[in-house]
C-alpha positions as CSV (number, residue, x, y, z in Angstrom):
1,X,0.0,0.0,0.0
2,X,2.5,2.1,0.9
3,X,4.4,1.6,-2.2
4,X,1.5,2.2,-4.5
5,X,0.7,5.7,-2.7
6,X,4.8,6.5,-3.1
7,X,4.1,5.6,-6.9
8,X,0.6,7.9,-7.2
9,X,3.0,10.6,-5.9
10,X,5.5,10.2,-8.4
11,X,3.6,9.8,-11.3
12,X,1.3,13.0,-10.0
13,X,4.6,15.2,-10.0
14,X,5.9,13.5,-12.9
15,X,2.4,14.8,-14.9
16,X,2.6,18.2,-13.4
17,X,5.8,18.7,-14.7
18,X,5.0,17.9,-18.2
19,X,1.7,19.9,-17.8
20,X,4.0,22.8,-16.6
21,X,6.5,22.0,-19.5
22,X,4.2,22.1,-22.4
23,X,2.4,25.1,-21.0
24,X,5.8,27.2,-21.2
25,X,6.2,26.2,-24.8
26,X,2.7,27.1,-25.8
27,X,3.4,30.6,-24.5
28,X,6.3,30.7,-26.6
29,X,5.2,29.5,-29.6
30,X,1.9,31.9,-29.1
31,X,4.4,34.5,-28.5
């Protein structure tokens, strides 16, 4: 259990970095 939550939390920052990522090249290429 413990190791599955440790993995959700991973994968969560993991996604939010990409999010963040492909949000700041948007903005560029827009601008």
């Amino acid at each position: 259990m413990r190791v599955l939550k440790k993995f959700l939390f991973e994968f969560v920052m993991f996604g939010s970095c990409i999010v963040q990522t492909r949000s700041a090249v948007f903005r560029t290429d827009v601008v």
